[in-house]
Structure formats: structure tokens, C-alpha cells
N, C-alpha and C positions, 0 to 999 in steps of 0.2 A: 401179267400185264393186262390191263383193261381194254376193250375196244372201244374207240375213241368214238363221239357224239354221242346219242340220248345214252347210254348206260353210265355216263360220267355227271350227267345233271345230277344224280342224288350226290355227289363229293361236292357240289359248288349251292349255299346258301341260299340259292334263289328262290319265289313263292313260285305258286304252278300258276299262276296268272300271268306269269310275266316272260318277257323273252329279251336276254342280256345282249345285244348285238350292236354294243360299243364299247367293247372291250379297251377301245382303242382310248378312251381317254382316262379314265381312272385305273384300269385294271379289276382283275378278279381274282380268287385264290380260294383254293378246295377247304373243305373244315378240317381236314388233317395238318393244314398248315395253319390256321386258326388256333386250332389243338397247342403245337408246338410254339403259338406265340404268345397263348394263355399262360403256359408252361415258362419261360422265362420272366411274363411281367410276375409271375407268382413268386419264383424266386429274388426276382428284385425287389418284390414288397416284403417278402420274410426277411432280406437280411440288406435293408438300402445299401448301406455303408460296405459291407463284405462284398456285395455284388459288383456295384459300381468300379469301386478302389480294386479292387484285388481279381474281379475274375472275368469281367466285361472286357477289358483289353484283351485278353487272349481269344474269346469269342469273336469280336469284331476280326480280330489278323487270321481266326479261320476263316471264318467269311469272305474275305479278300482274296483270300486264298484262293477261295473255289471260285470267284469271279475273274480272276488273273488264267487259272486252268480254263477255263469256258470261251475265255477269248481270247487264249495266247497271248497274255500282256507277255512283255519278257523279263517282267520281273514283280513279283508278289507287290515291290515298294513300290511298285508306278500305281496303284490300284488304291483308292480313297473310298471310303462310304459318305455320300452326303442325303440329308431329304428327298431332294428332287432333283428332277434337272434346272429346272428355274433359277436354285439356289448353286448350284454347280455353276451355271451359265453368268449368274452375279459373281459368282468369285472371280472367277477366271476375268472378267471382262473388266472388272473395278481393281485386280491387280494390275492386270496390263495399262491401264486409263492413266496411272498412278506416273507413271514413265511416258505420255503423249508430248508431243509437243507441239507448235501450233503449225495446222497443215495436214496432221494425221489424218488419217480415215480407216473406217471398219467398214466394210461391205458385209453386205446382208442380203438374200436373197428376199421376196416379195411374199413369200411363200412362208415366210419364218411365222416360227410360231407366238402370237399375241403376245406376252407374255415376256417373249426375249427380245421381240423387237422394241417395246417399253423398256426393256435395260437399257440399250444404245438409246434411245432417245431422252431418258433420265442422264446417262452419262454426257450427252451433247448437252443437255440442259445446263447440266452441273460445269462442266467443260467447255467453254466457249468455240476452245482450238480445234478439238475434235471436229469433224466433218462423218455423218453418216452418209454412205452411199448406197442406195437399193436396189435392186436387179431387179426390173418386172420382169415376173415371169408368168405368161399367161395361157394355160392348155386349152387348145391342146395344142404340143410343141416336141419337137423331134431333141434325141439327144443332143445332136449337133448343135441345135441351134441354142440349145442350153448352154454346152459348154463353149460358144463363140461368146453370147452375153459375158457371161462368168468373165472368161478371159479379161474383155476389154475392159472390164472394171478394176480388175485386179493389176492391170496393168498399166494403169494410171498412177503418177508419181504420190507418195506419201502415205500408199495403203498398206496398214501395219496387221491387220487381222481381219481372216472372214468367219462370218457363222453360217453354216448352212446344215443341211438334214443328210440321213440317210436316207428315212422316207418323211418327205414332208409330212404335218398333221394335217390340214384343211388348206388344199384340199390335199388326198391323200394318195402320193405317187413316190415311188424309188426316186430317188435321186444318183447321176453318174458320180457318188463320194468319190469312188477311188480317182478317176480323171479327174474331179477337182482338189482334193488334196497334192495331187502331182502338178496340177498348174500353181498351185501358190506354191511348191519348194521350188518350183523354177523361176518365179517370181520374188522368190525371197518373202514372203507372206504367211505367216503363222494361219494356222489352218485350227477352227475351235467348232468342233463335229456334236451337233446335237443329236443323239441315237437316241432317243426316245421312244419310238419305235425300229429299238436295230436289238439287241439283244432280246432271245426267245421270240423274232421274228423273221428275221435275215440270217442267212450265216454271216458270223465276224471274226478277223483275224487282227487285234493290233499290232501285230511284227509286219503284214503286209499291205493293210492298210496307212499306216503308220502317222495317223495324224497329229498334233502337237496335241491338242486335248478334246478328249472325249466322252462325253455323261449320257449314261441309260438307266433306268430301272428294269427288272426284272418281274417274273410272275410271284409277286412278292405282296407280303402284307405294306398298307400304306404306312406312313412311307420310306422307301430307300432306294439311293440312286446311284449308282456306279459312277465313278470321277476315272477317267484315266489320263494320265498324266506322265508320259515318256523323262525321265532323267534329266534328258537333254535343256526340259524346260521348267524342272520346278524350282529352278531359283530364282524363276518369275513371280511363284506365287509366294509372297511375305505373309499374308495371313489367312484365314479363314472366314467364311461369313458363317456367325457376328467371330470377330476375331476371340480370342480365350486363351487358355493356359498355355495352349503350346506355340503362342509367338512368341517369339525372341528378337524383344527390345533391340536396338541399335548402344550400346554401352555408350553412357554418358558420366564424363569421370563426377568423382562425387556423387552421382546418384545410386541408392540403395538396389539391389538385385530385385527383383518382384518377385517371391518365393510362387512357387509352385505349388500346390498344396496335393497333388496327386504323386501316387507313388510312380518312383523313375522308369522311364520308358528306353526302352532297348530300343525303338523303329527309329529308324532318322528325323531328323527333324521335320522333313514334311511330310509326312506320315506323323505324326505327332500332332501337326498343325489342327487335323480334320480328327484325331481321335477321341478330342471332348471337347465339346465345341456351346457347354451350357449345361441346364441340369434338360433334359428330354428325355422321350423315351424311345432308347435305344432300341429294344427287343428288332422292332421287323430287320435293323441289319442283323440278327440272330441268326435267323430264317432263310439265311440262302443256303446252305447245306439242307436244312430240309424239303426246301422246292426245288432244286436240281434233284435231290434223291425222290421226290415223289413224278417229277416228270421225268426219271430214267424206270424207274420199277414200276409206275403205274401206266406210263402215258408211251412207254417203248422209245423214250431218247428226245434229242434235241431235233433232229433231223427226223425222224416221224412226228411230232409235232408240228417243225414248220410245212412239210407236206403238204399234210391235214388241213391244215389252216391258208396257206396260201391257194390252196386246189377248191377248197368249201367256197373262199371268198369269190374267185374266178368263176366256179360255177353257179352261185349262189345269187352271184352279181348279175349276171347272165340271164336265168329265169327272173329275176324281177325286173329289171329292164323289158325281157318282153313280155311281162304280165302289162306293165306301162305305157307299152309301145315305142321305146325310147330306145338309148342306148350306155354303154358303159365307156366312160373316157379313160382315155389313156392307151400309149402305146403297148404293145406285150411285158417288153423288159421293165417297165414302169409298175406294174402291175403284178409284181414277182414279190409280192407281200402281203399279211393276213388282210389287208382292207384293202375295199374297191370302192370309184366314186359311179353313180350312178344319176343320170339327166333326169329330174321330174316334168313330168308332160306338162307344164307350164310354161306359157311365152308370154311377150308382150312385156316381161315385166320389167323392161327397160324403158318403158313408159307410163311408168307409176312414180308418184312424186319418191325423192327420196325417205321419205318416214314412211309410205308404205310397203316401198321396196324391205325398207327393215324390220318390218313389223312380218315379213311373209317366212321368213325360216324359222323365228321363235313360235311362231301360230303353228304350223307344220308340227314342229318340237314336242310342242305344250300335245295339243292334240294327238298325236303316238303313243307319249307318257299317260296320259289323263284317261284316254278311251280304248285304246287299243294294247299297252302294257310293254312299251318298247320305248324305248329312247333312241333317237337315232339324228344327230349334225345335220342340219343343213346349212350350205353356204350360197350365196349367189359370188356365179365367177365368171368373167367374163363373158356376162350378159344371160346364164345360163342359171338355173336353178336345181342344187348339186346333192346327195345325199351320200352321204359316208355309213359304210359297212362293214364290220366286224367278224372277222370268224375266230372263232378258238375253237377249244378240245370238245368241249358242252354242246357244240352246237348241231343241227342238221340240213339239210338240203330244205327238208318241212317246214323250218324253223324261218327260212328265208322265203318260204311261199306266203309263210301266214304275214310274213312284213310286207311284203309286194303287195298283197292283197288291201291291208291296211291306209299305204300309199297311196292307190287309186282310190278308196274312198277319202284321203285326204284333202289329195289334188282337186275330188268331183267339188269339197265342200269347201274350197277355199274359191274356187272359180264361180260359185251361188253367193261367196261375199261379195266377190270383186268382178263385178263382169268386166273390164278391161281384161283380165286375163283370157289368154285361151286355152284350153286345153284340146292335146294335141289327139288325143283318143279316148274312146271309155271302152272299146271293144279290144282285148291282149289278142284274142283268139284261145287262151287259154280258159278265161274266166268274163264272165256277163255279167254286167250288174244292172241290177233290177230298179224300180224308180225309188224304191223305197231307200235307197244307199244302206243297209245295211246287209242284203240279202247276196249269195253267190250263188250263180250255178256253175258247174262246169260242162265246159266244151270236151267233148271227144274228139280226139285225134284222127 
């Protein structure tokens, strides 16, 4: 076993100019798992036909396998590979749409991610009856008062399904899943759980969480997304997105069988449905036998991992906040996950028209990426101007210094565009900066 931060940078692709401390929206993944995904596309290009037809389906049902063992599905067939979550969250939500009727509603937290909340709002488009209902949710905000919102919504007549997080994306906070999947089965309200950030971040149990459906990716080559899908409910879902071989037409007499042209599958039929779903390339669902075994024999396990990662992100968060002079939101329990949001010393900027309010987090962005060699989210939230922080195995305490440090000269040069803005310090106590804005000294303690 390797000891986790700097001696793990050389396993992960990065240049030495650069520092990865957003793990949180694409992912990353060591060259050993690289290795093993070169390794499969190779053998799919040596023998298309042999690969696909005859030895990719057993490949794919390991790999469910080791995803079903990781989060205690209760059973291997509840457990689907799709691309993304995006495209998991379209299935599920364009099956269930299929069956509305006029009056329905789907609740959605405030906090969903871009992305999914544009499904429900295509589906409302397409769907007249449909009714989307949204939970603001604005931090900072006590459990309680989360799961009071949640409630009243879900307990309004006609709501057939919620989407919510395990940890929101932007901004980025735990969420009470388990309390809220127990209020919709008491509600009678399908529960559709975006883990996006919940597998190899959180611990997860599907037997006791037990929500209707739920999609994650893993520390995985891009892309592939864990679908889970309890028994109870996959005779919801008729087909696949884009639907393919393995639906099964409703028989219409006189009409010809649609032949199959893949050879016969043993898994049920929905498990069928997601097992080829077009011609793509399959390989990264290959790969999850070899990123479970590289983060048990390399990284000491799934629980030294999250550790790691949730402890780096809290402390990490912490020193840049008060390099900043700001602070870190969120309550504790909120906070029990690799990423943390942090207050940029900026105010005021509820007083900038709205095109320049939007112009301030992609400037920020651009500027991290472009001069400094980070990438790192900013959102404006409830009047607040937010930065999202990454920790994984690769990273260090250091590693978070030299971003904090970046930040403040962010903040200084974005406040020389815009004087409306104020900024709330330029002295951390930890570090000075000089007039020239590129210079640091440090403060002795």
C-alpha cells in the first residue's frame, strides 16, 4: 500500500504545473487504470465481432458484480452500467413521464444539478400535465429545516417522484438522503437518488438506504455510471436511453418478431435492456474490477480513502478560508464529504447588474485555469460568492495552500476591474501580499 497524497501524484497523468482540485466534476483515474483500459479497447479492435458478441457481456455482469458487492445491492440484477448519470436520470425520469397523468408533479430540490433539472423541464415542455415543483434550498440551512421544506412538498396531492442528491454538486453539501427517502415511502412517492458524488465518496448501503433508483459513477475511466434499480421497480422501466436490442415490443398480432441479432442473454430482461444499448465504447464499464483492486491494494481500501479525502477537504478548506479571511459553509454533518464550499472575500455583488454578477465566477474560473494551473467552481448563492474544493488521494494540505494563495490574488484583481466590489481583507495573517500582486511573504506565527 502506497501512502496517500504527494507519493500518489506520479500514478495520476497530471503536468507538474498543474494542481487537479476538482475532482469533483469529471473525475480522475491513475495510469494503471489507463493501462487496463488501453488493454480492453485493444482487444476490441483485434477481434470487433468476437469481443462485442461473445465476451463483453460476461465482462460487463463482472463488473456489476463488483458494483452490487461495493454497495450492498441485494442483488447482482438490480445493478445496470450506463454513461453517466445524466443519461441514467433521462431513463428513469422519460420512463416514469410515460405513465403521468394530468396533475402529476416531480419535485426537485433547488440544488439539483443543471443538467437534471433541464430533464424535468424538457419533460414539462414535452408534457403539458406534468407540473415540476422546486424546493429552494438556500445555505446556509439547518437539517431540520431541509427536511420540513422536502416534506411539505412531497406532501402535496399528485407528486409521483423526487430527484434529490446525496451530496449536492454546487453548491456542495451532504444531503439528509436517508430522512428523505423515508419521507416519500411514507408519502407513497418514488424516491430517484442522484449519487454522483455518493459512491468512493460517502459510505453507501442500497439494502438500507433503499431507494427506488439510484445512479453514481465511480473512480473510473470516463465514462460509466452505476444505475441501481431495486426489483420492486424495474417493470417501470420499458426501455433504455436510446432504446436498442434488448426492448421488448408489446406483441402485435400480425406483426413480424424484430430479430435480435446478438447472441441470447441469460440476465433478465432488464438487465438486458442497458446491456447494448448501440455500437460505443464499452471498455471503462471493463474497469471497475480494476479501480476497486487498485484502490484496495494501492490506496488501503474504500474507508481509508474516504478518510483521506473527507479530513484533507475539512482541513484544507479551513486554511484557505483563512488565508481569505472568510469562511467555510456548511454545517458539520453537511460537510462529511470530499468537497467543501468556501466564501470568496467579495461582497457587494448583489449590486452589480445581472450580466456582471455572471460574468464574476467564469472570470475567477478562467483566471485559476489560465495563470495559476487549477481549476476550481465558482457559484454565486444566496448573495454569496462560493468556491468548490476537491480533495482526493493525489492531493496535499500544500496543495491547498498554493490555491488559497491564488484566490486572494484573484479576488485582489477582480476588485481593480470592478470597484463596486469590496473585498473583505488582503491581510490572512498567514500571508501578505505585496503591491505588485504577484509576490508572497510569509507571516510567522
Amino acid at each position: 500500500m502506497s501512502t496517500l497524497g504527494k507519493p500518489l501524484l506520479s500514478h495520476f497523468p497530471f503536468p507538474a504545473t498543474s494542481i487537479n482540485i476538482n475532482n469533483g466534476s469529471f473525475g480522475s483515474y491513475p495510469t494503471q487504470i489507463r493501462d487496463a483500459l488501453n488493454s480492453y479497447q485493444q482487444q476490441t479492435d483485434a477481434e470487433p465481432d468476437i469481443f462485442i458478441r461473445y465476451k463483453l457481456p460476461a465482462l460487463i455482469d463482472r463488473s456489476r458484480a463488483a458494483v452490487a458487492s461495493l454497495i450492498n445491492a441485494r442483488s447482482v440484477d438490480d445493478v445496470v452500467l450506463v454513461p453517466n448519470v445524466t443519461t441514467g436520470v433521462n431513463t428513469i425520469l422519460w420512463n416514469l413521464s410515460l405513465n403521468f397523468s394530468a396533475g402529476d408533479k416531480i419535485v426537485y430540490l433547488g440544488t439539483t444539478y443543471g443538467s437534471c433539472e433541464k430533464i424535468i423541464d424538457f419533460i414539462g415542455e414535452y408534457s403539458s400535465s406534468v407540473e415540476a415543483v422546486r424546493v429552494d434550498i438556500q445555505y446556509p440551512i439547518s437539517k431540520a429545516a431541509i427536511l420540513q421544506k422536502f416534506q411539505h412538498a412531497i406532501s402535496q396531492p399528485g407528486v409521483r417522484v423526487t430527484l434529490f442528491d446525496t451530496v449536492s454538486s454546487m453548491p456542495a453539501f451532504c444531503l439528509p438522503c436517508e430522512e428523505m427517502v423515508a419521507l416519500c415511502r411514507q408519502y407513497n412517492v418514488l424516491s430517484l437518488v442522484d449519487g454522483a458524488h455518493g459512491i468512493g465518496c460517502i459510505p453507501l448501503d442500497m439494502q438500507r438506504l433503499d431507494a427506488d433508483f439510484f445512479g453514481r459513477w465511480l473512480f473510473m475511466p470516463r465514462s460509466c455510471a452505476a444505475l441501481h434499480i431495486p426489483a420492486r421497480n424495474q417493470h417501470l422501466i420499458r426501455s433504455s436511453l436510446p432504446t436498442s436490442h434488448g426492448y421488448i415490443p408489446i406483441h402485435k398480432p400480425g406483426k413480424p418478431v424484430i430479430k435480435n441479432p446478438l447472441p441470447v442473454s441469460k440476465n433478465p430482461a432488464f438487465v438486458q435492456l442497458f446491456e447494448f444499448v448501440g455500437t460505443l465504447d464499452y471498455t471503462p464499464y471493463l474497469c471497475v474490477p480494476d479501480a476497486l483492486r487498485y484502490r484496495q491494494e494501492i490506496c488501503g481500501g474504500e474507508e481509508v480513502i474516504m478518510r483521506y479525502c473527507i479530513d484533507l477537504a475539512q482541513r484544507g478548506s479551513e486554511l484557505v478560508a483563512q488565508m481569505l479571511g472568510t469562511e467555510v459553509l456548511g454545517e458539520q454533518w453537511q460537510r462529511e464529504c470530499p468537497m467543501a464550499m468556501v466564501r470568496l472575500p467579495i461582497d457587494n455583488v448583489s449590486g452589480l447588474s445581472e450580466t456582471r454578477q455572471a460574468e464574476i465566477g467564469p472570470w475567477i474560473e478562467k483566471e485559476g485555469a489560465e495563470v495559476h494551473g487549477f481549476f476550481a467552481p465558482v457559484i454565486l448563492h444566496n448573495e454569496n460568492l462560493l468556491v468548490r474544493l476537491s480533495a482526493q488521494v493525489y492531493l496535499t494540505l500544500q496543495d491547498f495552500e498554493s490555491v488559497g494563495r491564488a484566490l486572494v490574488i484573484s479576488a485582489v484583481g477582480l476588485l481593480m476591474r470592478d470597484t463596486h466590489c469590496a473585498l473583505w481583507t488582503l491581510d490572512s495573517g498567514l500571508w501578505t501580499l505585496d503591491p505588485g500582486l504577484r509576490k508572497w511573504s510569509h507571516v510567522e506565527q
